[in-house]
N, C-alpha and C positions, 0 to 999 in steps of 0.2 A: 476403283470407280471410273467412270469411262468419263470422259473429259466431254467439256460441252462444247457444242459446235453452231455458229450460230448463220441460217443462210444471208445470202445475199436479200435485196431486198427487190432486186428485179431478176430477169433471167427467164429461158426457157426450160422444159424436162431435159434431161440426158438425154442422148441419144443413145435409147438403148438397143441392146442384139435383138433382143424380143418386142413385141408391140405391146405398149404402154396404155395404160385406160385412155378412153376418151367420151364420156361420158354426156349425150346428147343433152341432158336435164340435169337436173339436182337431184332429182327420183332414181335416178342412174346410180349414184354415186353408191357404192355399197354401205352399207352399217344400219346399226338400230338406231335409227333417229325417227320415233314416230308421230303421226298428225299430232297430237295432244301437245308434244313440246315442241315441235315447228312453230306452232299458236304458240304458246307462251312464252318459245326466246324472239319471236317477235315482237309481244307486246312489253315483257319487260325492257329489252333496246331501245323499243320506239318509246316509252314512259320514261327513260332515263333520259331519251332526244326530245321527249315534250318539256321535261322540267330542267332543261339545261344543265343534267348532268356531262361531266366531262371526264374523263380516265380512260388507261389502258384495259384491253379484253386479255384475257391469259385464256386457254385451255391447258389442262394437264391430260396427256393420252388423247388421242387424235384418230385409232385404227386406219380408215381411207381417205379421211376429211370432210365427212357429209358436214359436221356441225360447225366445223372451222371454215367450210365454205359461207353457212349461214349467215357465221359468228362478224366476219370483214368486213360484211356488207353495212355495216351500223358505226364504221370510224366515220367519223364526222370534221375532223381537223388534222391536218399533217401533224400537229404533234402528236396526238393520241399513236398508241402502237398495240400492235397484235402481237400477241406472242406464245407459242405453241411449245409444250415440252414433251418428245416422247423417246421412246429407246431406238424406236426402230428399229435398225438392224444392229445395234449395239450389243455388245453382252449385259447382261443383266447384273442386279447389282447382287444376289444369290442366290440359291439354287432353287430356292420356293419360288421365287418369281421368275427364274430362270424355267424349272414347268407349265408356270402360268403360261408363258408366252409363247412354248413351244408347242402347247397344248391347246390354247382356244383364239391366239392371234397371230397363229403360223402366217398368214398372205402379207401380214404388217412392213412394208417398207416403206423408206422414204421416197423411194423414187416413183410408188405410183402414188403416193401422197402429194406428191409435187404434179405432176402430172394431171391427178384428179383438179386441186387448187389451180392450177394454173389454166385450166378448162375456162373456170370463172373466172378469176381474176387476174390482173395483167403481171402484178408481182408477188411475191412469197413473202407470211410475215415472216417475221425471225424465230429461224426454231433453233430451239437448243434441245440438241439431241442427246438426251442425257438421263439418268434416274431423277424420277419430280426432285426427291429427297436435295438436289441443288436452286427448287424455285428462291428460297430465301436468297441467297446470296446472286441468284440472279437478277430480281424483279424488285427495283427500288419498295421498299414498305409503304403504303395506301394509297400508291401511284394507280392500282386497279378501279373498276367500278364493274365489273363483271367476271365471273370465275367460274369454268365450267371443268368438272373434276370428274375425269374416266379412265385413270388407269389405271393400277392393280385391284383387284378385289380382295386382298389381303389386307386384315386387321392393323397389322403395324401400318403400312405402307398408307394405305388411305388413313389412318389418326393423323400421320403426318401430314398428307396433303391439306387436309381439313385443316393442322394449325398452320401448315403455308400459308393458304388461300387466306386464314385469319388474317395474319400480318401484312400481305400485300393488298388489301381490300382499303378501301377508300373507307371511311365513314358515313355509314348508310349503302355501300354497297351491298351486290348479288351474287351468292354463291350457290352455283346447281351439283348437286351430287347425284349420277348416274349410279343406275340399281342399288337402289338404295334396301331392295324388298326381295331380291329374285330368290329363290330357292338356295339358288347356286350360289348364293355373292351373300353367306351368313358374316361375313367378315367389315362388310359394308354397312350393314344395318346396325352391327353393334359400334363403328365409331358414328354414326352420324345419329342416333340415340344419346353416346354417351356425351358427344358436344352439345347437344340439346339439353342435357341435364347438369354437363359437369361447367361448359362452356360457354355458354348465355348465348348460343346458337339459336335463333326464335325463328321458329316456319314459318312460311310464309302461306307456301300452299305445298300439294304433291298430286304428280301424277302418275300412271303404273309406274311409269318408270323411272323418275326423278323429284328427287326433293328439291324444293327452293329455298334459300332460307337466308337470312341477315343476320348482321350481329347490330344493327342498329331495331330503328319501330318498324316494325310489323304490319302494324293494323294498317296506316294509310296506304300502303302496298296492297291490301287485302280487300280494304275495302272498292278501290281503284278497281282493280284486278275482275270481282264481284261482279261490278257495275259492266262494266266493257263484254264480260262473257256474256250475262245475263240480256245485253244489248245485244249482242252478238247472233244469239240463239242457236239450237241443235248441240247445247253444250250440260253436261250434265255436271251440277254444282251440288255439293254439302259442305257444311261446317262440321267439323271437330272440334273438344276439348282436349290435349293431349299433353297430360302434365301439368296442367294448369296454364295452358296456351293453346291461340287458339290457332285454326289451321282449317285452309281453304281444300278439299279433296277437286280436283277438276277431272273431268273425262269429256272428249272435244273432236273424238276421232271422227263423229259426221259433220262435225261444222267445217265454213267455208277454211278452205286453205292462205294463207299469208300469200303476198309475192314473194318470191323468191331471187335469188340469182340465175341469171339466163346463162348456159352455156353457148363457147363460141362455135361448138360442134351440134345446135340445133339446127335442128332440118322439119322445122313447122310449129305453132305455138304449141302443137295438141298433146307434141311431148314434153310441154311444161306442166305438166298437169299430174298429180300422183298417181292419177286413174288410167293413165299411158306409160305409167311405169312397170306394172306385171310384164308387157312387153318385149322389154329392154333389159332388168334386172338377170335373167338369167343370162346373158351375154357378158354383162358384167361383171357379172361375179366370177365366168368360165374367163374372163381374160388377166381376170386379180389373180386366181388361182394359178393359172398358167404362167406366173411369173417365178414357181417357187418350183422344186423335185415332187414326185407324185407321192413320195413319202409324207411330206409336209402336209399335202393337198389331203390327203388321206387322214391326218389329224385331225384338219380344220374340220372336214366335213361331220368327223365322229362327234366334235367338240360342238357342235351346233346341233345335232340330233340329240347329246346329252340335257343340252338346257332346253331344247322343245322349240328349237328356232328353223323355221323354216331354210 
């Protein structure tokens, strides 16, 4: 198992031989992080900053850092801490997940991960670069209030993160599970089903691409949440029964966009904007890719046309 390694808490990227992202926007930044959950990990943050919640943010799997850039922007007190766990360029912890990751998150390194983060923000939280399968023993138990969980799409591997994320979760915290529905990621949808059934896992809501969900009440989350969209407008809302619980469906991709974090590489607001990102994305991505052999590059590319990803 690969040993954890945890950064520094301030610092710049490496110097490296190659040219490192630099990412003029948040829209820059590579990965599937789309409008619907931009809106909704801001208003759950800013609902945990309105009712004076206070805890550590965890992600599990980070790919370039879009959502870990998002995610820092909502610490609120120097004790509160960030903390990111991915392999990176680590060896894997077997050989299944060892194809996972040579196969659909070939460009995955720390250094343009640091690089992309450190665009927005001035230090790096603490990652431990490591299989999740170590959050327990790293992340004090219900020290969290937020937990965003993205990395293997493997059955065993995500059951696990799901009961990490359990145990490190505050009481009444937020757990998001990433592809929770895709085609491709059948292994995701049966653990985060069978915690809903076997694990007192209660939705909260879901969008294409992420579930939300608490192990505490539901409803005043739900009903919150409701109100805010529906005030919001250009946001398309249903209720569900599912299981005998109930469950908010959101889609949000024309409504207004959150603020964001400003990169220190902007060059005018207009590339703050998602709508000025078509522009920029294909640069970024030929600069992520260009950090790796064109063998690699050659995965990625196959690994994103299999799941129907641009």
């Amino acid at each position: 198992m690969t040993t954890a390694t945890s950064a520094p808490r301030s610092g710049q990227p490496p110097q490296p031989g190659r040219e490192l992202p630099e990412p003029r926007s948040f829209y820059d930044v590579p990965g599937w992080f789309y409008r619907t959950d931009v809106i909704l990990f801001d208003w759950f943050l800013q609902r945990q900053r309105q009712l004076g919640q206070r805890g550590d943010l965890l992600e599990m799997g980070s790919y370039m850092g879009k959502s870990a850039v998002m995610m820092r922007a909502y610490l609120d007190t120097p004790e509160e801490k960030f903390t990111v766990c991915d392999l990176f360029d680590s060896e894997a912890p077997d050989e299944a997940n060892g194809r996972e990751m040579r196969g659909s998150y070939a460009t995955l390194t720390r250094r343009a991960f640091e690089a992309n983060f450190l665009s927005f923000h001035d230090d790096l939280p603490r990652i431990v670069q490591a299989p999740t399968s170590v959050v327990p023993r790293e992340i004090t138990p219900d020290s969290c209030r937020f937990v965003h969980v993205d990395a293997s799409h493997l059955y065993e591997h995500v059951h696990g993160d799901i009961g990490a994320a359990r145990q490190v979760l505050a009481p009444g915290g937020i757990v998001v599970l990433d592809d929770y529905r895709s085609e491709h990621t059948p292994g995701v949808a049966c653990a985060t089903w069978q915690a809903v059934l076997e694990s007192g896992l209660r939705p909260v809501c879901v969008s294409g691409h992420k579930f939300y969900g608490t192990w505490g009440e539901a409803e005043p989350w739900q009903d919150a949440l409701h109100a805010a969209l529906t005030a919001r407008g250009k946001c398309w809302l249903q209720w569900q029964v599912v299981a005998g619980r109930r469950m908010l469906l959101v889609g949000a991709k024309k409504a207004d966009a959150p603020e964001v974090p400003a990169s220190r590489h902007a060059r005018g607001q207009a590339l703050l904007t998602p709508e000025a990102a078509p522009r920029r994305r294909g640069m970024a991505r030929k600069v992520a890719v260009d950090l790796l052999p064109p063998v690699v590059t050659r995965a990625l590319v196959s690994a994103r046309r299999r799941s129907g990803r641009p």
